[in-house]
ZAMARGU-4260 file (C-alpha; in steps of 0.2 Angstrom, whole numbers, plus 5000, padded with zeros to 4 digits):
<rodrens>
0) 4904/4883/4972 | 4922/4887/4981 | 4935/4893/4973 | 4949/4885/4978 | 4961/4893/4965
5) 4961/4910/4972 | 4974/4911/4984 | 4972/4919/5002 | 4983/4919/5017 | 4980/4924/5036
10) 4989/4934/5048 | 4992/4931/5066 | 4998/4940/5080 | 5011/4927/5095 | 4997/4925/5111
15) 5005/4931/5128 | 4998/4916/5140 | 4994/4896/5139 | 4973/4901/5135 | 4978/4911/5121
20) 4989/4900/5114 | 4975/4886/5115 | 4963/4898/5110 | 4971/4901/5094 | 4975/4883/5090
25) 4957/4881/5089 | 4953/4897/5078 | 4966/4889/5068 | 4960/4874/5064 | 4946/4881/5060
30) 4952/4893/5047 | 4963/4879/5040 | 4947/4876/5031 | 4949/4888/5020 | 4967/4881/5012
35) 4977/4897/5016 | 4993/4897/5004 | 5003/4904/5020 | 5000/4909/5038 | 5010/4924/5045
40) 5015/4929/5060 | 5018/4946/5069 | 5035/4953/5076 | 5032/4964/5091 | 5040/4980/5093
45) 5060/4981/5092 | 5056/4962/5091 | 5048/4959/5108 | 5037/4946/5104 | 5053/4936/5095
50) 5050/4918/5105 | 5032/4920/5105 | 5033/4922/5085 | 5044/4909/5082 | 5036/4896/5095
55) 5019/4901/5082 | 5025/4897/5067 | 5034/4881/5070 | 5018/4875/5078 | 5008/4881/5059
60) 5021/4874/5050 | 5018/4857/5062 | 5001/4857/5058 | 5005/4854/5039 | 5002/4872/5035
65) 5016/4886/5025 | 5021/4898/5040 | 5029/4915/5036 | 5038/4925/5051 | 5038/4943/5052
70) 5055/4950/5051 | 5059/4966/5061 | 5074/4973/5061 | 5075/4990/5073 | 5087/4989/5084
75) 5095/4975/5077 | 5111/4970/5072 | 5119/4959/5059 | 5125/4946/5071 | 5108/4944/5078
80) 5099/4943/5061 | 5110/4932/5053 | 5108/4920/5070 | 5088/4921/5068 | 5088/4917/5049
85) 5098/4903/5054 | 5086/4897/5064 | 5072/4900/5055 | 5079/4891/5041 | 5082/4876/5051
90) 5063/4875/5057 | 5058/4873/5040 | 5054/4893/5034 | 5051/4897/5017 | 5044/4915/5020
95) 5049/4930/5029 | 5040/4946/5029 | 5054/4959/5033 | 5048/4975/5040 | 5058/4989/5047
100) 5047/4987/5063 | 5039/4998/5075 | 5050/5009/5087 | 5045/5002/5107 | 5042/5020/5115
105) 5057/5029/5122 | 5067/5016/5109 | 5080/5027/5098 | 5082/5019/5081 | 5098/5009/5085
110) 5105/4994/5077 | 5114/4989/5061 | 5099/4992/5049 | 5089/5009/5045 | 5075/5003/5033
115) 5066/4987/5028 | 5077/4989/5012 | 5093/4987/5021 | 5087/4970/5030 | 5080/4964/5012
120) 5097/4966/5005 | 5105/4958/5020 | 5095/4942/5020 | 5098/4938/5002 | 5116/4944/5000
125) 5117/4930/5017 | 5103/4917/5013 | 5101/4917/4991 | 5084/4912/4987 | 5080/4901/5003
130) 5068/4913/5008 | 5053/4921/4997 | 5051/4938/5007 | 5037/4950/5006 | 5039/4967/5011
135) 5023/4980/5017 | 5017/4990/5004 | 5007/5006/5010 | 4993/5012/4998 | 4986/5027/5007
140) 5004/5033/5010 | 5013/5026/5026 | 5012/5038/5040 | 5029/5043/5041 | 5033/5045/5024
145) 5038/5062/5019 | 5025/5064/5003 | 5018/5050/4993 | 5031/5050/4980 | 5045/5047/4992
150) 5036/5031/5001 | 5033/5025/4982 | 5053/5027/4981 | 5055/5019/4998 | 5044/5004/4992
155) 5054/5002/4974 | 5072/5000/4986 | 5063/4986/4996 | 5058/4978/4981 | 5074/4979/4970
160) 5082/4975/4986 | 5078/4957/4983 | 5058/4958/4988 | 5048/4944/4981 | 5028/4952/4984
165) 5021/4964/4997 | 5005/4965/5007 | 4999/4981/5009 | 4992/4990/5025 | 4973/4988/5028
170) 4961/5001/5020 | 4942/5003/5015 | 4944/5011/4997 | 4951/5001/4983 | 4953/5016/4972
175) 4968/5020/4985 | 4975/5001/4979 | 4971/5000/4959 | 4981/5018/4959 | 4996/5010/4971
180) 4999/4995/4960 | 4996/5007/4945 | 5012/5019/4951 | 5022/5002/4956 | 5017/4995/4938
185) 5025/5012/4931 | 5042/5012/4941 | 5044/4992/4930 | 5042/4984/4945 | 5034/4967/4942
190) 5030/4959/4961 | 5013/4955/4966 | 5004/4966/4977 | 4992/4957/4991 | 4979/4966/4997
195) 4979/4966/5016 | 4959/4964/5023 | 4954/4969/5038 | 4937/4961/5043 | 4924/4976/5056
200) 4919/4968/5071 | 4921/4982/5081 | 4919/5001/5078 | 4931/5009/5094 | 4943/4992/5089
205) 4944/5000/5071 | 4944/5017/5075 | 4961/5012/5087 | 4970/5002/5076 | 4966/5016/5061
210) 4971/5030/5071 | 4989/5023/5073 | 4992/5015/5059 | 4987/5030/5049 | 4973/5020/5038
215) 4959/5029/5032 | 4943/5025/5037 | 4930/5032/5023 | 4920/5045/5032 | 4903/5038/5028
220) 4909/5021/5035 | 4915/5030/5049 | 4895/5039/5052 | 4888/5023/5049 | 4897/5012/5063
225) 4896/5027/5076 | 4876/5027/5072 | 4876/5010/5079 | 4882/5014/5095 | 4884/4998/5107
230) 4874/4987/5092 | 4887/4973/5092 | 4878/4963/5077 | 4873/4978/5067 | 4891/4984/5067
235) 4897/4965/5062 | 4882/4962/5049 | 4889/4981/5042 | 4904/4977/5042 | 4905/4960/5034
240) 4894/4969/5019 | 4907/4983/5018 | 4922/4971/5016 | 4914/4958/5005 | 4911/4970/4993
245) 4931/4978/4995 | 4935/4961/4993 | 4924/4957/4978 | 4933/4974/4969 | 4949/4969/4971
250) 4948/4952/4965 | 4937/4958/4949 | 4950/4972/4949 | 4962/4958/4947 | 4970/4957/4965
255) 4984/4943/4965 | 4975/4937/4982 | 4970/4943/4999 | 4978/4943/5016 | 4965/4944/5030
260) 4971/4951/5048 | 4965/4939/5058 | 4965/4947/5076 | 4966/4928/5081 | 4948/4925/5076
265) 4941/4915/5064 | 4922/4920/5064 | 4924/4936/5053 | 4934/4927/5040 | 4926/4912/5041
270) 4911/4923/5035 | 4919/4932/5024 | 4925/4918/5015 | 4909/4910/5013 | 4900/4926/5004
275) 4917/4928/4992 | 4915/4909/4987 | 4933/4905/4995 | 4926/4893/5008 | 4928/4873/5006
</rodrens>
């Protein structure tokens, strides 16, 4: 039977032409299925894909569905932040998830803001409680970070900035989590930590998006996907047993709810979903 009382949300990234923006209307009403709580969507580098995020999540919120907007703020100033909350606000926006952002190459840091903790503090000294905000949370260390204890520090300034809950970067070993939100519990930090979930559909698509975000990809998994070679359905059949069993530690483990990155699909989740029991 579904259970519908364990929250999920989805992630989205702003499609570049007409197709993908069709395309990913349909692999949303798809995944509406499954009663997401929110739907986010991404912020490109130095804010790049601004329009294109925005046009996305007034669409979700049009369809009868809670939208959140990631929030960069690199090279950003105070002016232009305070204009784009505005106008969030007046689309209807209840959620924001403010990041600090990724630098475009050649980019210097720039702008009015040097860490996600600084546009926290902004948007609620300008906007109160109109926005419930969720910052990222990074439980295998962000890669920048100079040691582990100062990233922990870096995630307690974001969340005594005014944070709300964070999703954390995608990983493979729920030890890495249950020991995060043991340090965060520890510093007397209350918010909810989301599990961000990255279904394997693809094993040089992983192997990418690992590589430069800095999330570890457990070595035996690693074997595993490489032994498949080109085996398309091997690596998806493997893959959905790999992440139907993270996710079914987390939520035994007591995960508040699970974020699923989408890639503007829905088959993996969809999948997913229905072996967790979270499917309508």
């Amino acid at each position: 039977m579904a259970d519908s009382r364990f929250p999920i949300s989805l992630e989205f990234f702003p499609p570049k032409t007409p197709e993908g923006a069709e395309k990913l209307r349909v692999v949303r009403s798809k995944l509406y299925a499954l009663r997401p709580e929110f739907c986010s969507v991404t912020f490109g580098a130095g804010g790049s894909t601004q329009a294109g995020t925005f046009s996305a999540v007034s669409e979700i919120l049009s369809e009868g569905v809670q939208a959140a907007s990631h929030f960069s703020c690199v090279g950003a100033t105070k002016a232009t932040v305070r204009a784009q909350l505005a106008e969030l606000k007046a689309m209807g926006v209840k959620r924001l998830v403010a990041l600090r952002g990724d630098l475009p190459s050649g980019y210097g840091l720039g702008g009015e803001f040097q860490y996600a903790s600084d546009l926290v503090a902004f948007i609620r000294a300008e906007t109160g409680d109109d926005f419930h905000i969720e910052v990222a949370a990074y439980p295998e260390v962000h890669p920048q970070a100079k040691s582990p204890a100062s990233d922990l520090q870096a995630f307690a300034t974001k969340v005594r900035a005014g944070a709300n809950s964070a999703i954390t970067q995608y990983f493979y070993n729920a030890d890495a989590y249950f020991r995060f939100v043991e340090e965060v519990d520890a510093l007397g930090l209350t918010v909810p930590v989301v599990p961000g979930i990255m279904p394997i559909t693809s094993s040089t698509q992983l192997m990418r998006f690992s590589d430069a975000c800095g999330a570890e990809i457990p070595r035996w998994i690693r074997l595993r996907l490489q032994s498949y070679g080109d085996d398309v359905e091997s690596i998806k059949a493997f893959g959905l047993d790999v992440v139907t069993s993270l996710c079914e530690q987390l939520r035994a483990g007591g995960a508040p709810a699970i974020h699923f990155y989408t890639m503007n699909q829905s088959v993996a989740t969809l999948a997913l979903c229905e072996r967790l029991g979270l499917s309508a």
